[in-house]
N, CA, C and O atoms as a GROMACS GRO file, in nm:
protein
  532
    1UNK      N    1   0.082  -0.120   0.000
    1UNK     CA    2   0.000   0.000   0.000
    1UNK      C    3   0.087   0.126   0.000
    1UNK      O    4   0.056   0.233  -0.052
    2UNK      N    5   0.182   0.102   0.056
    2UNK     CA    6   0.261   0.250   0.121
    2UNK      C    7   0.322   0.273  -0.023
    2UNK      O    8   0.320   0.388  -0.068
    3UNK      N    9   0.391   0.142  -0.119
    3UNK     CA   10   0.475   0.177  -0.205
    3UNK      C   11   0.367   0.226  -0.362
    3UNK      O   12   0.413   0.262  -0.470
    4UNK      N   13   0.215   0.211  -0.324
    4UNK     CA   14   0.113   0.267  -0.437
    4UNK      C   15   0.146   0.380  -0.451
    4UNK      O   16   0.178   0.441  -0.553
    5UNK      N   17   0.133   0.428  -0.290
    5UNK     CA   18   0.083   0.585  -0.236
    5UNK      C   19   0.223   0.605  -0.327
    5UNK      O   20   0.210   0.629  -0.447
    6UNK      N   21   0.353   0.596  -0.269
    6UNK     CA   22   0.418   0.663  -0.351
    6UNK      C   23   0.481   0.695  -0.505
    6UNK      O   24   0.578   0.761  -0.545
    7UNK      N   25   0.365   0.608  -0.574
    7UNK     CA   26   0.428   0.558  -0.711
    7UNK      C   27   0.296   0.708  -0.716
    7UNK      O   28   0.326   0.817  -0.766
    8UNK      N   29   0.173   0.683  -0.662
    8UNK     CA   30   0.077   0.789  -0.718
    8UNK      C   31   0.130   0.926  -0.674
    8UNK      O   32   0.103   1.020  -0.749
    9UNK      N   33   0.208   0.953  -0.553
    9UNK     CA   34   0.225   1.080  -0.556
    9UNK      C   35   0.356   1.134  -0.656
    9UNK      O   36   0.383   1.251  -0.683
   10UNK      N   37   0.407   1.047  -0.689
   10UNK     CA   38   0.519   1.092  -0.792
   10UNK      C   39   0.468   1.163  -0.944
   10UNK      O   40   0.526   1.253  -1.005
   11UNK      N   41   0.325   1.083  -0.988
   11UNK     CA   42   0.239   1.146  -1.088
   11UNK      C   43   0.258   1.267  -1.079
   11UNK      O   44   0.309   1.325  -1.175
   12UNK      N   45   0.218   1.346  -0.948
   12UNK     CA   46   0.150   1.466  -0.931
   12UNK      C   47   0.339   1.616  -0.908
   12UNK      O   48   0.347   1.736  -0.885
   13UNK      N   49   0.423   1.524  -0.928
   13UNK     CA   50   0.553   1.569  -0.915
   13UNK      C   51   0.589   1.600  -1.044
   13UNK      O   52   0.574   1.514  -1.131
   14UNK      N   53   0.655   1.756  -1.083
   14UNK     CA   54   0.710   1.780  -1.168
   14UNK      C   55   0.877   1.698  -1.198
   14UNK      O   56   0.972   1.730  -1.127
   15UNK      N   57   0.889   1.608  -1.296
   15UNK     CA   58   1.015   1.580  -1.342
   15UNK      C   59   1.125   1.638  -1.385
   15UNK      O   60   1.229   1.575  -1.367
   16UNK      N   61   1.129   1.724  -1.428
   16UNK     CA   62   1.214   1.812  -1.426
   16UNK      C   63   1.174   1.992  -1.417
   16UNK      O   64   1.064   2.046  -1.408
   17UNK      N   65   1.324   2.057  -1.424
   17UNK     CA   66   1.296   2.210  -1.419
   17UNK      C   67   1.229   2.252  -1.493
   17UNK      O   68   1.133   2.325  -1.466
   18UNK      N   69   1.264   2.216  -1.602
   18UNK     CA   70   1.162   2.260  -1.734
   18UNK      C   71   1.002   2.282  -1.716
   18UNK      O   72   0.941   2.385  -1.746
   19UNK      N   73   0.955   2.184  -1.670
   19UNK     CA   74   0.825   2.133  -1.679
   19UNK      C   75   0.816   2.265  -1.549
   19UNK      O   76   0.815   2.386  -1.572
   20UNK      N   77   0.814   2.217  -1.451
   20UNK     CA   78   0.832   2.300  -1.322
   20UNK      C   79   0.820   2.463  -1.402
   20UNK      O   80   0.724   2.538  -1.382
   21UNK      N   81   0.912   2.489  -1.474
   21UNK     CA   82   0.916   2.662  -1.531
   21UNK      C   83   0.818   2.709  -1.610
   21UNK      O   84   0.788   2.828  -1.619
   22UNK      N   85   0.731   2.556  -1.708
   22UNK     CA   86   0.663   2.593  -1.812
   22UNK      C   87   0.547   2.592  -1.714
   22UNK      O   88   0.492   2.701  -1.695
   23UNK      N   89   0.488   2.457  -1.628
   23UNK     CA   90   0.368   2.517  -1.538
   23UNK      C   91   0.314   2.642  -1.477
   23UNK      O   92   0.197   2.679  -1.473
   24UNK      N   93   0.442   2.711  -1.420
   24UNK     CA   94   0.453   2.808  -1.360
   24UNK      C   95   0.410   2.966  -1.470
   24UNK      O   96   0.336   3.061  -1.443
   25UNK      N   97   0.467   2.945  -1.560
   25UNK     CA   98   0.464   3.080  -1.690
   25UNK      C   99   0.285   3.029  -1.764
   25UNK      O  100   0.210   3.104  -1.826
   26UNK      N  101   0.262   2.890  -1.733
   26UNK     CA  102   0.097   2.842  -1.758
   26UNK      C  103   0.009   2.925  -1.669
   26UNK      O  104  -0.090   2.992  -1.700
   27UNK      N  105   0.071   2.905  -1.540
   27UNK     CA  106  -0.026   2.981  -1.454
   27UNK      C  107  -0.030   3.163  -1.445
   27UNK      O  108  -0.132   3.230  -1.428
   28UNK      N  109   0.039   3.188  -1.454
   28UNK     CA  110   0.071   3.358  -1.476
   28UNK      C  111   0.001   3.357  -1.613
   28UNK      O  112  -0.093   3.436  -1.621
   29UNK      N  113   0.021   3.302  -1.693
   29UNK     CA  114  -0.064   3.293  -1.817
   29UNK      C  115  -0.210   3.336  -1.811
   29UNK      O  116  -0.279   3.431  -1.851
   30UNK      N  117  -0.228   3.214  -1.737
   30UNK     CA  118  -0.381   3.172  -1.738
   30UNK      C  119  -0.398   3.325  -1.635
   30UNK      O  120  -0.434   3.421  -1.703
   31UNK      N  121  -0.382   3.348  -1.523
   31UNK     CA  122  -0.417   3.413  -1.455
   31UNK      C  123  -0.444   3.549  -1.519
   31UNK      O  124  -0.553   3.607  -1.521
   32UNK      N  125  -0.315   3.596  -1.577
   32UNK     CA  126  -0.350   3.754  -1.673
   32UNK      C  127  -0.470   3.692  -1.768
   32UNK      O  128  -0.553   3.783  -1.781
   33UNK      N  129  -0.501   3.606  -1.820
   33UNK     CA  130  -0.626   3.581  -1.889
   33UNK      C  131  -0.770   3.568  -1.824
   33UNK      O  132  -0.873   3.603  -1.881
   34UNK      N  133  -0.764   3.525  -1.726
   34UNK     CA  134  -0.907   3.500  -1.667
   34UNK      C  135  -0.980   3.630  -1.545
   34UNK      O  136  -1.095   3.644  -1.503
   35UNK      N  137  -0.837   3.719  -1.515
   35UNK     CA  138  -0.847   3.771  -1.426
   35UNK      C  139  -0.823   3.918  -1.477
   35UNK      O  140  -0.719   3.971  -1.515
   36UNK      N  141  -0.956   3.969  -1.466
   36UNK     CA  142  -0.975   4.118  -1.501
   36UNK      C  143  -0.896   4.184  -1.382
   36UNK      O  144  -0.796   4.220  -1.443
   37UNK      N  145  -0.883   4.209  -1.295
   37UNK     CA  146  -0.816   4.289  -1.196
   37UNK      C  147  -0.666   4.317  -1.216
   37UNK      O  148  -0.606   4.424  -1.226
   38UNK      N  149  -0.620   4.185  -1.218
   38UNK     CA  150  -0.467   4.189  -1.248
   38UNK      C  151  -0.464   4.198  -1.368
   38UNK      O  152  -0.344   4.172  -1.371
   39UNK      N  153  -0.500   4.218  -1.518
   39UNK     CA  154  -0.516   4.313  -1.609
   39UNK      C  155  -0.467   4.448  -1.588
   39UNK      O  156  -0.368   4.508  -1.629
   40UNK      N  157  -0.579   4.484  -1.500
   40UNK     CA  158  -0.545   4.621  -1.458
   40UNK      C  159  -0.485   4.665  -1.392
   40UNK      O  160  -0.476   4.787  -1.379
   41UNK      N  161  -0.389   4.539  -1.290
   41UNK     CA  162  -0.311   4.612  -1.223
   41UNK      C  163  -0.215   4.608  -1.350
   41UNK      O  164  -0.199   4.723  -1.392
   42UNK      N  165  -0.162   4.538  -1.405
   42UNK     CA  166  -0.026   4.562  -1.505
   42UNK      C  167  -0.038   4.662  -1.581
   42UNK      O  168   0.060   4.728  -1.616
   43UNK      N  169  -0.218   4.701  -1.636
   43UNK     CA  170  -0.150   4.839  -1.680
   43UNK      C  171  -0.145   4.932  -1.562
   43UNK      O  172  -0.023   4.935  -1.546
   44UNK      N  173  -0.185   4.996  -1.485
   44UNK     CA  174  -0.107   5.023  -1.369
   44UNK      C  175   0.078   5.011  -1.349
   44UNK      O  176   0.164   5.098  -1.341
   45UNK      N  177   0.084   4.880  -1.345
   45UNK     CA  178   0.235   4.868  -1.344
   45UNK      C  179   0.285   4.913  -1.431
   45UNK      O  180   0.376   4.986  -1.391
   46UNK      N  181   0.275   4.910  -1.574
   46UNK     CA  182   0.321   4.996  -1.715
   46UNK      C  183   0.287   5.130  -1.647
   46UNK      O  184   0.378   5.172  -1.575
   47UNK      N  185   0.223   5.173  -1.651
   47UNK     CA  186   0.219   5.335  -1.645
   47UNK      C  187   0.323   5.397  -1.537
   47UNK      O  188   0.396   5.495  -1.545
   48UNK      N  189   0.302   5.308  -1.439
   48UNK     CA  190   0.411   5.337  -1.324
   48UNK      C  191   0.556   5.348  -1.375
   48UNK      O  192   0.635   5.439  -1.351
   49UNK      N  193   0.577   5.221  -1.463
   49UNK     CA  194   0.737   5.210  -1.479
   49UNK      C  195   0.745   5.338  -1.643
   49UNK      O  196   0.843   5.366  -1.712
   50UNK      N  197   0.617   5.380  -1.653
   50UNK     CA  198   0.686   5.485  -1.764
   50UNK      C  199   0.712   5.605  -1.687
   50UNK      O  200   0.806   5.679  -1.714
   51UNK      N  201   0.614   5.631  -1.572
   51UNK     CA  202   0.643   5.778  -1.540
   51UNK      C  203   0.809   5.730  -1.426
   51UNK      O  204   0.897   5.816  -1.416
   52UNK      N  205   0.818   5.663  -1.390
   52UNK     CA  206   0.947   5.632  -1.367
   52UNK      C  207   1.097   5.638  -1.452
   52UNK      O  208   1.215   5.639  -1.417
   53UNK      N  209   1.039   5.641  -1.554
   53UNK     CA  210   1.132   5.625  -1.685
   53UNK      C  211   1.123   5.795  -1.746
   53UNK      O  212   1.215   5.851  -1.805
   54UNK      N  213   0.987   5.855  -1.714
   54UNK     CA  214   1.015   6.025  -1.765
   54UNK      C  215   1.057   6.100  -1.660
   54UNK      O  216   1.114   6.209  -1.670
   55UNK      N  217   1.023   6.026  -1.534
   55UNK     CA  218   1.086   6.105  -1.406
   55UNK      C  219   1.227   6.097  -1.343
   55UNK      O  220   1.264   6.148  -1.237
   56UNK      N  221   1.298   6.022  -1.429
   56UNK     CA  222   1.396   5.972  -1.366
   56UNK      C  223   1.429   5.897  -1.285
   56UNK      O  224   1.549   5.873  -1.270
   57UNK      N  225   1.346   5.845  -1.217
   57UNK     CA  226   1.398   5.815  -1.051
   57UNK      C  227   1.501   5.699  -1.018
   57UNK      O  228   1.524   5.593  -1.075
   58UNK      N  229   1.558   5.764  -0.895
   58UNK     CA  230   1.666   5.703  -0.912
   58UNK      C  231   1.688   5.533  -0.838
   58UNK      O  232   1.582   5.474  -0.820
   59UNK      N  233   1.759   5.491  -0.816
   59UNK     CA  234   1.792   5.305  -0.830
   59UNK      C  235   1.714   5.303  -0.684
   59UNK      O  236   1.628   5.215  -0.692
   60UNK      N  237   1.711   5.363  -0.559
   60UNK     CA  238   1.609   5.299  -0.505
   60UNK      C  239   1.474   5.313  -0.512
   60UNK      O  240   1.390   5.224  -0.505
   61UNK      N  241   1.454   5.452  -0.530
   61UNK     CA  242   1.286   5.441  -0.586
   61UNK      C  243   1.233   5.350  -0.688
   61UNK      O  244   1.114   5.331  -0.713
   62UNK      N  245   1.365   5.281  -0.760
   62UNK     CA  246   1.298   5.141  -0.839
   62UNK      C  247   1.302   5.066  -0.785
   62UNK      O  248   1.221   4.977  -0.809
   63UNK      N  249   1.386   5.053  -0.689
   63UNK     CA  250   1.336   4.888  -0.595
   63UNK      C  251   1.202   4.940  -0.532
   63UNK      O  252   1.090   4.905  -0.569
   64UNK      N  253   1.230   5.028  -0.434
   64UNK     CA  254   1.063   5.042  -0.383
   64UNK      C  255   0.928   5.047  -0.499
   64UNK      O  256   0.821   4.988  -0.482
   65UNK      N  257   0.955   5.117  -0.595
   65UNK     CA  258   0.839   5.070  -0.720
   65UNK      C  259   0.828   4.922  -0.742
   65UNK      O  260   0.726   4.858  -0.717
   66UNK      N  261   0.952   4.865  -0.797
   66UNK     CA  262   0.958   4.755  -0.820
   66UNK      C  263   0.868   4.640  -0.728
   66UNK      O  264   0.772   4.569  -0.757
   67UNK      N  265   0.952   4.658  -0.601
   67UNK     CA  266   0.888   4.569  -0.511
   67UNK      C  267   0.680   4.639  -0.486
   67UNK      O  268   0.584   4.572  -0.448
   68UNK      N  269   0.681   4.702  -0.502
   68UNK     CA  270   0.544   4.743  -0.494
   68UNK      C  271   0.470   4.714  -0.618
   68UNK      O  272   0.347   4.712  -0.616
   69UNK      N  273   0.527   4.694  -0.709
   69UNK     CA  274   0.462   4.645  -0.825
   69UNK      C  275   0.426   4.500  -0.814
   69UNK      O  276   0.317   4.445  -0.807
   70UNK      N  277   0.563   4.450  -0.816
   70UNK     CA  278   0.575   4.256  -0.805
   70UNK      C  279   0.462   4.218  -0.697
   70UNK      O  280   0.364   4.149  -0.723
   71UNK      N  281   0.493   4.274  -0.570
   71UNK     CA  282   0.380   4.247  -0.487
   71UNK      C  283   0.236   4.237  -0.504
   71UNK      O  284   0.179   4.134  -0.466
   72UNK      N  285   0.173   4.331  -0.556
   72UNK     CA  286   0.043   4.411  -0.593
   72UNK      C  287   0.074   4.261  -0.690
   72UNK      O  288   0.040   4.171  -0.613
   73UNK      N  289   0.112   4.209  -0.793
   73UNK     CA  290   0.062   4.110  -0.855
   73UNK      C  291   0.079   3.971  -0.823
   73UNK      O  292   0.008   3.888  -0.879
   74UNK      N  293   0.151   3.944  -0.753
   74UNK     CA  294   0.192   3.861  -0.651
   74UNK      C  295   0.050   3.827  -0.544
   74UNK      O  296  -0.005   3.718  -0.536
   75UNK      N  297   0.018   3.929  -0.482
   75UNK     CA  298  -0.121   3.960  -0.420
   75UNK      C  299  -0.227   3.870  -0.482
   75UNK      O  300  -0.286   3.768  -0.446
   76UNK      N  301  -0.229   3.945  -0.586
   76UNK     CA  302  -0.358   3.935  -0.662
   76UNK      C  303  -0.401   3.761  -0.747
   76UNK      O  304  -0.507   3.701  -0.764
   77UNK      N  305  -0.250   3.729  -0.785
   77UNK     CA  306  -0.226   3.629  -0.831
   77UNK      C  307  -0.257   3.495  -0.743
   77UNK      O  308  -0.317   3.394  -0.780
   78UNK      N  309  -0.216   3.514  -0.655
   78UNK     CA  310  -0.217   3.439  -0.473
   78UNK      C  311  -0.421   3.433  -0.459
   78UNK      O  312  -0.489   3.336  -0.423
   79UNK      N  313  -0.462   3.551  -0.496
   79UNK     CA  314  -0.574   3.564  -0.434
   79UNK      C  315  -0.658   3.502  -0.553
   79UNK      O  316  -0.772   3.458  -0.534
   80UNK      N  317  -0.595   3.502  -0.679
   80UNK     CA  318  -0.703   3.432  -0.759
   80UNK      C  319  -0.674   3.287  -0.734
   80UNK      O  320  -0.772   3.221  -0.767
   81UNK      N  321  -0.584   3.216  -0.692
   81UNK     CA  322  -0.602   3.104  -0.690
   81UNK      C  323  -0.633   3.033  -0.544
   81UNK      O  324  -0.652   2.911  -0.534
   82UNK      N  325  -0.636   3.105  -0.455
   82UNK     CA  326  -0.732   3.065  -0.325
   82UNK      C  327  -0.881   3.108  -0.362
   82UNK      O  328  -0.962   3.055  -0.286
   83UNK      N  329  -0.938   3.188  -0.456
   83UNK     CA  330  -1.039   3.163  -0.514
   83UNK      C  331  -1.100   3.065  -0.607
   83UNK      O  332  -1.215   3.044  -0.643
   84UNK      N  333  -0.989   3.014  -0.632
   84UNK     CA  334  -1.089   2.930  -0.773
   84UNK      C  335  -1.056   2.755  -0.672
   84UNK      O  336  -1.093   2.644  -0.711
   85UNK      N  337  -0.994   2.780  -0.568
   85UNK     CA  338  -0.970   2.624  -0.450
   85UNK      C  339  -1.072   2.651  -0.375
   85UNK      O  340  -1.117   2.559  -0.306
   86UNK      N  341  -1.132   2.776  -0.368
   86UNK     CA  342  -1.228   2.773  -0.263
   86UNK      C  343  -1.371   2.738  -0.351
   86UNK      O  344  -1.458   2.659  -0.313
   87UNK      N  345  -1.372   2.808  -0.464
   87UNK     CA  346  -1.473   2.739  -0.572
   87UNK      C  347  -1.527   2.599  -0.588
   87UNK      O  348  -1.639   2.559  -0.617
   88UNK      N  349  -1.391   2.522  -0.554
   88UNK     CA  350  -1.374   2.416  -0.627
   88UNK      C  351  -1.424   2.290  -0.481
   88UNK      O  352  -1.511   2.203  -0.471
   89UNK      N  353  -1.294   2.354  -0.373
   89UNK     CA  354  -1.403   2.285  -0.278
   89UNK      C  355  -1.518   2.325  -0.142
   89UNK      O  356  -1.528   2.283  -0.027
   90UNK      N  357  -1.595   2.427  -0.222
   90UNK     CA  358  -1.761   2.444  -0.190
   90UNK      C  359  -1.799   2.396  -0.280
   90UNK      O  360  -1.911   2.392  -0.230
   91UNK      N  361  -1.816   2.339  -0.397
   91UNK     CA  362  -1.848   2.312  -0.505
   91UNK      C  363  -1.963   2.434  -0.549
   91UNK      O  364  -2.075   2.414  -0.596
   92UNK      N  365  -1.918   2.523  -0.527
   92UNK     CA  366  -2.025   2.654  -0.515
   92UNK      C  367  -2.120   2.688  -0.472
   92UNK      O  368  -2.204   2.760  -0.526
   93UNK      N  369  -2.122   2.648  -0.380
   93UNK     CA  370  -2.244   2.643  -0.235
   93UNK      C  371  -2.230   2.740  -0.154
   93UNK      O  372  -2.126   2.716  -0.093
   94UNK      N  373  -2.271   2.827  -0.121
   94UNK     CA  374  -2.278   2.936  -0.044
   94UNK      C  375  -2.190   2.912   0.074
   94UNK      O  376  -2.263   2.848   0.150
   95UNK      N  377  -2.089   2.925   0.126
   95UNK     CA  378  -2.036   2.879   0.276
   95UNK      C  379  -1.987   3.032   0.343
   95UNK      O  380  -1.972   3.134   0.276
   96UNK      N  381  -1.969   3.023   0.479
   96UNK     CA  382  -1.976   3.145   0.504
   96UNK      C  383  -1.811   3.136   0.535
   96UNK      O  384  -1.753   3.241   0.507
   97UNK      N  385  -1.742   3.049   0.578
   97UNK     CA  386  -1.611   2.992   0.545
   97UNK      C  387  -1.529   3.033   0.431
   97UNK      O  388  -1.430   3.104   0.414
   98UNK      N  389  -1.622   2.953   0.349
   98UNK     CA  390  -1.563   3.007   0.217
   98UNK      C  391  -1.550   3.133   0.148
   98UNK      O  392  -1.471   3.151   0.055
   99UNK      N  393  -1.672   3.265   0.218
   99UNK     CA  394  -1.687   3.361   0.196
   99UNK      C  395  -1.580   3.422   0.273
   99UNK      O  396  -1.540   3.527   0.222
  100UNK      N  397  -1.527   3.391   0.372
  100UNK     CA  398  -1.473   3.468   0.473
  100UNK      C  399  -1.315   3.451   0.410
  100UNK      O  400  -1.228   3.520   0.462
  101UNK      N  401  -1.277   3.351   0.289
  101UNK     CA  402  -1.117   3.287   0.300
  101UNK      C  403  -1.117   3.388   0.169
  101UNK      O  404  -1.021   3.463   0.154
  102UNK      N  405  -1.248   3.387   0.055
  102UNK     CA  406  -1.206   3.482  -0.046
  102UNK      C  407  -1.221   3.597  -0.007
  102UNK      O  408  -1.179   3.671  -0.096
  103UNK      N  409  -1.285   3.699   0.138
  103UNK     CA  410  -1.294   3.814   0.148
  103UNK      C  411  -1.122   3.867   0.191
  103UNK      O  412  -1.052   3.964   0.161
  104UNK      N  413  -1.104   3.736   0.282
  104UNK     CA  414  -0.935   3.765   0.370
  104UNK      C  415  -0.851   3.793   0.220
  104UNK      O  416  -0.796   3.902   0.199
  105UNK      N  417  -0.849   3.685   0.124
  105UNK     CA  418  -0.745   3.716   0.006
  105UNK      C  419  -0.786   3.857  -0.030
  105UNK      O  420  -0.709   3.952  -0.014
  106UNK      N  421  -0.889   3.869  -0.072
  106UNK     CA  422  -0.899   3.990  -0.132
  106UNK      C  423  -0.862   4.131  -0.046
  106UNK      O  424  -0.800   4.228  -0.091
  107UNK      N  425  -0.913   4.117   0.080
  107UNK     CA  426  -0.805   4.213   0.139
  107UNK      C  427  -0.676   4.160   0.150
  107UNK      O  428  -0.639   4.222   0.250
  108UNK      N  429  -0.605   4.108   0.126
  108UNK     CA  430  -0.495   4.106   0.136
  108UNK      C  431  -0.429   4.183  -0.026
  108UNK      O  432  -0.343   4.271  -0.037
  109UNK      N  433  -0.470   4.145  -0.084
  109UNK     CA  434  -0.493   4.264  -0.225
  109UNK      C  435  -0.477   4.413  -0.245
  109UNK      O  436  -0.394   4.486  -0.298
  110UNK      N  437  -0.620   4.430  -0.163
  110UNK     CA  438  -0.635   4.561  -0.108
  110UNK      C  439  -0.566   4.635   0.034
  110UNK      O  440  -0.588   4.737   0.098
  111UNK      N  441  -0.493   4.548   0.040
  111UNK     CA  442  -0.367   4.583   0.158
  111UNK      C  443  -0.248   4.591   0.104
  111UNK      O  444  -0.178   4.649   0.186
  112UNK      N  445  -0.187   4.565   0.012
  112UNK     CA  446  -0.076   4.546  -0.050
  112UNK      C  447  -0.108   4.667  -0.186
  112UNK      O  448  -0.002   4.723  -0.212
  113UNK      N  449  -0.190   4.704  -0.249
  113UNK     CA  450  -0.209   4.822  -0.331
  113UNK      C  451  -0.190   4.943  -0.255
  113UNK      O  452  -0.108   5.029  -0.285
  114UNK      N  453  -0.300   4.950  -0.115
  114UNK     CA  454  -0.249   5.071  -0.048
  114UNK      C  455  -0.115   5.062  -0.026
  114UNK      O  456  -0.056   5.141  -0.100
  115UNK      N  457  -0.049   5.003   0.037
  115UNK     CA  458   0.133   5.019   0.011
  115UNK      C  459   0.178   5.065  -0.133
  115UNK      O  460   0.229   5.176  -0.148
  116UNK      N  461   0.162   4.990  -0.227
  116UNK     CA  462   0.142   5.072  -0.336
  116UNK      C  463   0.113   5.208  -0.394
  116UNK      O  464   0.179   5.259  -0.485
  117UNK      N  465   0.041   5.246  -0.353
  117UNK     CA  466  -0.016   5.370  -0.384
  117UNK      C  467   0.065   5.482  -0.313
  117UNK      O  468   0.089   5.588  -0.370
  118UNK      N  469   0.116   5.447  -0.160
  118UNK     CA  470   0.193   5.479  -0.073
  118UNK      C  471   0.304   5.518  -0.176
  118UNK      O  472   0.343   5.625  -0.224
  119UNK      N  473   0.336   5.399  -0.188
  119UNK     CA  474   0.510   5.446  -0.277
  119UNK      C  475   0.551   5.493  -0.343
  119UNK      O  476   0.664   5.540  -0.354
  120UNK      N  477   0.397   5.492  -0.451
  120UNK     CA  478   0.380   5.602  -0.588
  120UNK      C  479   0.364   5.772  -0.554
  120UNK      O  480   0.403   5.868  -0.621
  121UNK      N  481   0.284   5.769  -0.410
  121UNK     CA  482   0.274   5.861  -0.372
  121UNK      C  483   0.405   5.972  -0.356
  121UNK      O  484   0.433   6.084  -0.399
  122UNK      N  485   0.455   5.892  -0.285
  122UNK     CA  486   0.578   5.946  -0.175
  122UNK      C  487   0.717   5.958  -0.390
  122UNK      O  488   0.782   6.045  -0.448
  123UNK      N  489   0.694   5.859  -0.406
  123UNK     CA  490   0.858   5.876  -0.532
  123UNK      C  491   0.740   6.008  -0.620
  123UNK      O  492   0.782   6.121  -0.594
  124UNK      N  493   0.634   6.010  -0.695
  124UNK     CA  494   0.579   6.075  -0.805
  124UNK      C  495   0.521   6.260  -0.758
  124UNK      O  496   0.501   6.374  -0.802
  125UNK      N  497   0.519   6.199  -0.671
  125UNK     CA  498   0.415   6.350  -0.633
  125UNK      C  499   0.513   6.444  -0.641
  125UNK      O  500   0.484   6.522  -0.731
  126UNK      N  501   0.647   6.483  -0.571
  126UNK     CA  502   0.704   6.544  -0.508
  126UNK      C  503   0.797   6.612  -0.693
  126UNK      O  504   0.828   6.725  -0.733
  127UNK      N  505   0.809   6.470  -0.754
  127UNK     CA  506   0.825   6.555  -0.871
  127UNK      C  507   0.714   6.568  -0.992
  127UNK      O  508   0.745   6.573  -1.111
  128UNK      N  509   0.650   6.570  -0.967
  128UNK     CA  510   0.484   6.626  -1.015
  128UNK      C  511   0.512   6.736  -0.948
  128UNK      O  512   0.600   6.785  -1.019
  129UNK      N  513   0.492   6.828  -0.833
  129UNK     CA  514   0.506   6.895  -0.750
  129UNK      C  515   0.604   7.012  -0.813
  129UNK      O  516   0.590   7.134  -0.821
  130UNK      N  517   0.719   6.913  -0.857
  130UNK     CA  518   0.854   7.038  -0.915
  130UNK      C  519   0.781   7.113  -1.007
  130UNK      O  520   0.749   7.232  -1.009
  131UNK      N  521   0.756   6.985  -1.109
  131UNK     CA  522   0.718   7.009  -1.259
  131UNK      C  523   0.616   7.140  -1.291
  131UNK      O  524   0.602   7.215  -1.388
  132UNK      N  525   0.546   7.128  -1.143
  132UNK     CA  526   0.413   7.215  -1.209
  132UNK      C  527   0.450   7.359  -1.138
  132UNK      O  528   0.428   7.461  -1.203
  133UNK      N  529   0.500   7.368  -1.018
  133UNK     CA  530   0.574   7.486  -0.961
  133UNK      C  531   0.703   7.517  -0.986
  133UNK      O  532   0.755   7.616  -0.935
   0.00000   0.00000   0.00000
């Protein structure tokens, strides 16, 4: 019995890196496809990394963009797929469980954009600010 279990969990094991890299670029795939939000955050993220690119800013305000970008989709990405597990096992039945695990992801979303917005705030404004005075 023990040596089934492990012949079946080996199925469910990526064989090599490859496979492992192509699943992974499947799911970011799929996700920018099914998922209107993170759509919009990337254009978001484009617009960010252009006014970054007309504003100059310098090597750490791109890590702090950076990391505020990756995150914010990172977030979102995380949160669509504890949605579509929570879908899958309510089998779409109203649960208040289940309501409560996609409300937590989704703030966690909306917790990680306000940081976001934070960062855009604090690097863009100040030279917005120059530009117009």
């Amino acid at each position: 019995m023990a040596l089934r279990d492990k012949n079946s969990e080996k199925k469910w094991k990526n064989r090599t890196v490859y496979a492992s890299l192509e699943f992974a670029l499947t799911g970011i795939v799929t996700a920018f496809h099914e998922e209107r939000n993170l759509r919009k955050h990337a254009v978001s993220a484009t617009l960010a990394i252009l006014f970054g690119i007309i504003f100059r800013i310098d090597k750490v305000e791109w890590l702090f963009l950076l990391l505020a970008i990756f995150l914010v989709i990172f977030a979102e990405i995380i949160n669509s797929a504890i949605e579509n597990v929570v879908d899958l096992a309510s089998d779409y039945h109203f649960s208040m469980l289940a309501k409560n695990a996609k409300d937590m992801a989704a703030g966690a979303v909306l917790f990680i954009s306000g940081y976001a917005v934070i960062v855009g705030c604090v690097i863009f404004l100040p030279k917005i600010w120059d530009l117009i005075f």
